[in-house]
C-alpha positions as CSV (number, residue, x, y, z in Angstrom):
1,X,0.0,0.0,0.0
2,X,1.8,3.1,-1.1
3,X,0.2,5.1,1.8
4,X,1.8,3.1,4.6
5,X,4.6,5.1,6.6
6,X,7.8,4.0,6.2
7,X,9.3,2.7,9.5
8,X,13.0,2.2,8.5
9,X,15.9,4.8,6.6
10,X,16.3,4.7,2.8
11,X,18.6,2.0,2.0
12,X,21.3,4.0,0.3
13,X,21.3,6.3,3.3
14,X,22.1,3.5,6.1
15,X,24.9,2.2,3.0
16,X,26.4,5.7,2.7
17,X,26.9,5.4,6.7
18,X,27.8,2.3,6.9
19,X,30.6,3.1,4.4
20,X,31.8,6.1,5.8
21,X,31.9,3.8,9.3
22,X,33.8,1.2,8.0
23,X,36.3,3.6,6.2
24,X,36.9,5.6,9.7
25,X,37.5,2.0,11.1
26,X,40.4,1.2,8.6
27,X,41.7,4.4,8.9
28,X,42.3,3.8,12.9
29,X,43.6,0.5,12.6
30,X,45.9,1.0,10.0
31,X,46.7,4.6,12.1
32,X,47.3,1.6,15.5
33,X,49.3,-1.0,13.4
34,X,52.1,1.9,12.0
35,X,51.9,3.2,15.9
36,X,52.8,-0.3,16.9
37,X,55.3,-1.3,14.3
38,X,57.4,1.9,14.4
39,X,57.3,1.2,18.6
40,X,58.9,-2.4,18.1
41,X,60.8,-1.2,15.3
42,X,62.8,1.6,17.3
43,X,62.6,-1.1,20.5
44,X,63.4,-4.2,19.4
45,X,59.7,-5.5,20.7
46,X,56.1,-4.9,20.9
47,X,54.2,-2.6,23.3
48,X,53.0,-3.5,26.4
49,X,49.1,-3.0,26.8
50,X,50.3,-0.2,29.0
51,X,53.0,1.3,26.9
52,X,49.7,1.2,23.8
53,X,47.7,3.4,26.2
54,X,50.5,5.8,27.0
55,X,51.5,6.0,23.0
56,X,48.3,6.0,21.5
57,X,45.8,7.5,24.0
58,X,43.2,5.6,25.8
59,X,40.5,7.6,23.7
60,X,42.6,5.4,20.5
61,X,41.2,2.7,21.7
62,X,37.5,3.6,22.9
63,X,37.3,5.1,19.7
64,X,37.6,2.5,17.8
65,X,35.2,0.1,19.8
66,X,32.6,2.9,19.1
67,X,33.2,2.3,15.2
68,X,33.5,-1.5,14.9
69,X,29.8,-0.9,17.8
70,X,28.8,1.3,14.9
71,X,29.4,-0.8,12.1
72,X,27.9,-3.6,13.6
73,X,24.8,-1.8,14.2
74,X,24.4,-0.4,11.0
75,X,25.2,-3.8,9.1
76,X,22.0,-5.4,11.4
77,X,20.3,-2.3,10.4
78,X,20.8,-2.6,6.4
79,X,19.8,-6.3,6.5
80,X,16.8,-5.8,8.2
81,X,16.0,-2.7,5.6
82,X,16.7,-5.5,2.8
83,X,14.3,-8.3,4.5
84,X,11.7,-5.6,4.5
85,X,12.4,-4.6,1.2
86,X,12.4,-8.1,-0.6
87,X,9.5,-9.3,2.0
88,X,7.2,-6.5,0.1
89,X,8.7,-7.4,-3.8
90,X,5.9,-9.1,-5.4
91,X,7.4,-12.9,-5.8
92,X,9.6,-13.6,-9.0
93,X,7.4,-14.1,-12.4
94,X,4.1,-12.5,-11.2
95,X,2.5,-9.3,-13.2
96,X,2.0,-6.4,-11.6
C-alpha cells in the first residue's frame, strides 16, 4: 500500500553510513598497526598493553570500539532494511 509510513531509513542512506563507518575503522587501525610497528621497530619488541595506552591514548582505543559498535549496528540495520524490502517485492514471475 503506497500510503503506509515508512518505518525504516532509505537503504542508500544506512549504506552511505555504513561506508563512511567502515572507512573511519580502517583508517584507525591501520593509524594503530604503524603506531605499533614503528614502537617495536625503534625497541626491538612490541608494546605492552600499558605502553599502547601511554602512546596511542586511551580515547585510541574507545574510539575505535565505538566504530566497529557502529558498524555492527548499521550492518544489522541494512539487513533488516533489505528483509523488509524483498519481504514486500511481489514474488519472481508475477504481473503487476
Amino acid at each position: 500500500n503506497v500510503n503506509r509510513p515508512v518505518f525504516f531509513r532509505p537503504e542508500s542512506e544506512v549504506e552511505e553510513e555504513l561506508k563512511t563507518a567502515r572507512d573511519s575503522k580502517e583508517a584507525l587501525r591501520i593509524e594503530m598497526k604503524e603506531w605499533i610497528n614503528k614502537f617495536t621497530a625503534d625497541n626491538g619488541r612490541a608494546p605492552t598493553p600499558q605502553e599502547k595506552k601511554d602512546g596511542l591514548g586511551k580515547k585510541t582505543f574507545l574510539r575505535y570500539h565505538k566504530l566497529q559498535e557502529e558498524v555492527t549496528k548499521l550492518e544489522a540495520e541494512l539487513a533488516s532494511i533489505k528483509e523488509r524490502l524483498e519481504a514486500a517485492s511481489p514474488p519472481t514471475g508475477m504481473m503487476v
